[in-house]
ZAMARGU-4260 file (C-alpha; in steps of 0.2 Angstrom, whole numbers, plus 5000, padded with zeros to 4 digits):
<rodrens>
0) 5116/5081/4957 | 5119/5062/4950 | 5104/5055/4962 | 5111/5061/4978 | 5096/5059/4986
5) 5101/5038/4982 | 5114/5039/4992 | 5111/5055/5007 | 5093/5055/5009 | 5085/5051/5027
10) 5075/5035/5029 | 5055/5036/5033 | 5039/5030/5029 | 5024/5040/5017 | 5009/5032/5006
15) 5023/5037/4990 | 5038/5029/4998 | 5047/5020/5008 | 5064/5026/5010 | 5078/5016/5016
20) 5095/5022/5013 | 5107/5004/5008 | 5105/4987/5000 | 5104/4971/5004 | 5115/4954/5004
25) 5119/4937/4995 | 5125/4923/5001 | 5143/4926/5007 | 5159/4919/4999 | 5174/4916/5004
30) 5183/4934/5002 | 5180/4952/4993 | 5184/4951/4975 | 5188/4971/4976 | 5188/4984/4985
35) 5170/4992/4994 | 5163/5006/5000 | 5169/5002/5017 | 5183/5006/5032 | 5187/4998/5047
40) 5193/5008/5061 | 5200/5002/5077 | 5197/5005/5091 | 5204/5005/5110 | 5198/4988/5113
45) 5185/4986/5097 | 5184/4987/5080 | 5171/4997/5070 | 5167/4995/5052 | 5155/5008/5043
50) 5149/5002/5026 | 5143/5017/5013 | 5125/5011/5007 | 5115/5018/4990 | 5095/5018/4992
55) 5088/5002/4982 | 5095/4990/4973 | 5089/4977/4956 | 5092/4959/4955 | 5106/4961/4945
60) 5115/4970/4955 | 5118/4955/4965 | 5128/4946/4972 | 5137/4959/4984 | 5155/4958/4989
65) 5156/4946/5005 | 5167/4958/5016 | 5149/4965/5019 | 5143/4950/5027 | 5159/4948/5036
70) 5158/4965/5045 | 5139/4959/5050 | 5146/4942/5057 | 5161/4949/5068 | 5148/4964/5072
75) 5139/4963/5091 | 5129/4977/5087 | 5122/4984/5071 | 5120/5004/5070 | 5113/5013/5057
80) 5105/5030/5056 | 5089/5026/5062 | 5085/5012/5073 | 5072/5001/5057 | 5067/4989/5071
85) 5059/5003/5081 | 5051/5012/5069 | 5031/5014/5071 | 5021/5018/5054 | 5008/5026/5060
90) 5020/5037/5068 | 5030/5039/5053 | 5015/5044/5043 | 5010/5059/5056 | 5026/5067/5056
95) 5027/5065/5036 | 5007/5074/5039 | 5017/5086/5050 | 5031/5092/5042 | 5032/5085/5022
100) 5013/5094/5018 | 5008/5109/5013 | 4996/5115/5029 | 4992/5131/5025 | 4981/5131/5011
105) 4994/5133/4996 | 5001/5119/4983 | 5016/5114/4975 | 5014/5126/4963 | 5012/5140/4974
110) 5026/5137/4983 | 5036/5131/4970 | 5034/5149/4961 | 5029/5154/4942 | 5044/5151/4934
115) 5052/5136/4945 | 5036/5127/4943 | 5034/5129/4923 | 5052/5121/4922 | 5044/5108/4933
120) 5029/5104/4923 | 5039/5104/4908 | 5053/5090/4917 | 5036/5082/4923 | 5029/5079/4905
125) 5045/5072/4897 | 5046/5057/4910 | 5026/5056/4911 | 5027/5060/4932 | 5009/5068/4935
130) 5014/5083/4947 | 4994/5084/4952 | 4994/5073/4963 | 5010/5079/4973 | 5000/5096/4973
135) 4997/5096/4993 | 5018/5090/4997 | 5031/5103/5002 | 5046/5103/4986 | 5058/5092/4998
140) 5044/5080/5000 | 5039/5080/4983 | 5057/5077/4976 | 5058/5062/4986 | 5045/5054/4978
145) 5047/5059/4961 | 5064/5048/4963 | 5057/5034/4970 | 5044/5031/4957 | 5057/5032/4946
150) 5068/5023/4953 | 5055/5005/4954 | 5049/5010/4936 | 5066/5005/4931 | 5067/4990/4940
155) 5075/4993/4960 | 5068/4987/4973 | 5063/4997/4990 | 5062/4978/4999 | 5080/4975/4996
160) 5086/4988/5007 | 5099/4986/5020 | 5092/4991/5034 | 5076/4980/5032 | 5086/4967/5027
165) 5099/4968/5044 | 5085/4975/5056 | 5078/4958/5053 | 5092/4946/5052 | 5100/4954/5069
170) 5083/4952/5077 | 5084/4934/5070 | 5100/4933/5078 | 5098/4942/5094 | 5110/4954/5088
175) 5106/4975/5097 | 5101/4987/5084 | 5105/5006/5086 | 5101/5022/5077 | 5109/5037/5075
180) 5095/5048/5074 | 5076/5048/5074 | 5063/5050/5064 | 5059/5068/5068 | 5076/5073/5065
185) 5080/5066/5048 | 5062/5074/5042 | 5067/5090/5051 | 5085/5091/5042 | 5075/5091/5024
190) 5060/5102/5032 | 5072/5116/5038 | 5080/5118/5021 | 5076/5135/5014 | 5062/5135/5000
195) 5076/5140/4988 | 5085/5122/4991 | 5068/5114/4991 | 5064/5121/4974 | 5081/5115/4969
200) 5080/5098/4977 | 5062/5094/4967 | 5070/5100/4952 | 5087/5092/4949 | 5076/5073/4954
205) 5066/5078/4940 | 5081/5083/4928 | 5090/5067/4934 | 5079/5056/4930 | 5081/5057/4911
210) 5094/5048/4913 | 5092/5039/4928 | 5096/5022/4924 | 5112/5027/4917 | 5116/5036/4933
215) 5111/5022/4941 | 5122/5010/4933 | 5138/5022/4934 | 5134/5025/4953 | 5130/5006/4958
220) 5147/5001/4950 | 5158/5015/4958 | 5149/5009/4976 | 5151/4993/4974 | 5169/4992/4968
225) 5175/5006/4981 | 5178/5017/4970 | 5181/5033/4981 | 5187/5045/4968 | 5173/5041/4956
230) 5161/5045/4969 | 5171/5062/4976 | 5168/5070/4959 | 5152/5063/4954 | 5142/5063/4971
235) 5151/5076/4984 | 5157/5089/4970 | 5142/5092/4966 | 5133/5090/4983 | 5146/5106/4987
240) 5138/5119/4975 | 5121/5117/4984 | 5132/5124/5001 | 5116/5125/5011 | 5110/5108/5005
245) 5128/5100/5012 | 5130/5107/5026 | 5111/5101/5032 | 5110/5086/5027 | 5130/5080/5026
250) 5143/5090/5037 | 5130/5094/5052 | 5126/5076/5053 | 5142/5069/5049 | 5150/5080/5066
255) 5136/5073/5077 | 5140/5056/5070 | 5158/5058/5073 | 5153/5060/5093 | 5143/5046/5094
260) 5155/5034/5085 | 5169/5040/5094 | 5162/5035/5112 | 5157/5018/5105 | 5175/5016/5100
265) 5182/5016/5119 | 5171/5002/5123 | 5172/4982/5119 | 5160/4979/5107 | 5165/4979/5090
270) 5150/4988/5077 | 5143/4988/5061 | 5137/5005/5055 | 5127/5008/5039 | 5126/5028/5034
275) 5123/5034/5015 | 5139/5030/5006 | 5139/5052/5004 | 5143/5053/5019 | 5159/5042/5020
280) 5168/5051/5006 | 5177/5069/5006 | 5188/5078/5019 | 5173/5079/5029 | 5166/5063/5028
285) 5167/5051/5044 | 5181/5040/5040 | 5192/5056/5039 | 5185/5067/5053 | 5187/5051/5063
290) 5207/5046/5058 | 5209/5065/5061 | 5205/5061/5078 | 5219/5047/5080 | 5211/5033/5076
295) 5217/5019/5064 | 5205/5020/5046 | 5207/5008/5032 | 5194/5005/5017 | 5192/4988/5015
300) 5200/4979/5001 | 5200/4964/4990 | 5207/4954/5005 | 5190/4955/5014 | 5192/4963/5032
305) 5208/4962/5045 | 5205/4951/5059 | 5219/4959/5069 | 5215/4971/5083
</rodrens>
């Protein structure tokens, strides 16, 4: 599923990983050199820009087009899906106790079923990812952190995410933070998947990461250039044969998100929001449900954001 989970997955804290769902920033320049993976809609009386953000990033993928930084500095308030600034690892680590392990005496393998886990075990080997020791984690779980063990083997970095990275530069700058959704809820959107899209979700991040460094590269390059159609048919294409999977974690969330973002966009303030690029793309992704809706969308291009109203 060209390492969905990079660009989709809900943000938490476990022992295996800490998930955050963006990247971070460079030192600004003066204007974007191309297009990015980010619109600006106006509003009533504010303007609202939502940037699409990938899980982790390397060193060299920076620097990172300055229309990003831009958006932060015309922003009052930041939004993203969960408020970072407000988030309580020791809390975090319950609910992932809660609801990500196994509690009722079976493992993965149990759960995971003869045939699924041999295809596993075998997908295991080949990229030298001991499934012992994700023995007590539900398949959603386990998927999860079989990709972010990959991911740091080849060289990202779970520190340079976006939401770190903001959550403490607008508390720096006195700046409000927001969230979407909670904690709870983003662990309960994986945790109410039927075991059939769990079993599916474990093993496609297994297949993946074969070549995930590739897929990496190919996906990094298509968000950070804004390349929209790169990303339809390589990312939501294939997100929309797992139809359960989509509507769960994409199209349910997106139409609550649509709600929320439309009241912020009668009021003054002007906002920054940072959702998982999946969610920005497609004829039900948020820039489109939200111009279907009347308001003005534009992705933002190489001339950096509009400073008109």
């Amino acid at each position: 599923m060209r390492s969905v989970l990079t660009f989709v997955r809900t943000t938490f804290r476990c022992r295996a990983a800490v998930l955050f769902l963006a990247l971070t920033f460079s030192a600004p320049g003066a204007i974007a050199e191309h297009a990015v993976t980010m619109w600006q809609i106006t509003g009533e009386s504010n303007r609202m820009f939502l940037l699409g953000s990938v899980h982790l990033l390397r060193a060299e993928d920076h620097p990172l087009p300055s229309a990003i930084h831009a958006a932060y500095d015309e922003a009052d308030v930041l939004i993203m899906e969960m408020d970072m600034d407000d988030v309580d690892p020791i809390e975090a680590q319950s609910l992932i106790t809660e609801l990500g392990l196994i509690q009722d005496g079976e493992t993965l393998s149990d759960v995971m079923g003869p045939h699924a886990w041999r295809e596993a075990e075998e997908l295991a080997s080949r990229i030298n990812i001991p499934l012992a020791m994700l023995s007590s984690s539900k398949p959603w779980l386990a998927a999860i952190v079989v990709e972010q063990l990959m991911l740091t083997r080849i060289g990202f970095d779970q520190a340079l995410g976006i939401e770190s990275y903001l959550a403490e530069k607008a508390v720096a700058d006195g700046k409000e933070i927001n969230g979407l959704e909670t904690i709870r809820q983003q662990l309960e959107f994986l945790d109410n998947l039927a075991l059939d899209s769990q079993r599916a979700l474990l093993l496609q991040s297994l297949e993946e990461s074969l070549d995930l460094e590739e897929i990496m590269d190919d996906l990094i390059h298509a968000w950070r250039h804004g390349d929209i159609d790169f990303l339809e048919v390589n990312m939501l294409q294939e997100m929309q044969s797992h139809a359960e999977l989509y509507k769960t974690i994409v199209v349910d969330r997106n139409l609550d998100w649509v709600e929320q973002l439309t009241k912020l966009l009668q009021d003054q303030r002007d906002y920054l929001v940072v959702v998982g690029a999946l969610h920005l793309i497609g004829e039900q992704g948020v820039p489109t449900l939200l111009e279907q809706r009347g308001f003005q969308v534009v992705q933002v291009g190489a001339e950096g954001i509009n400073a008109d109203r």
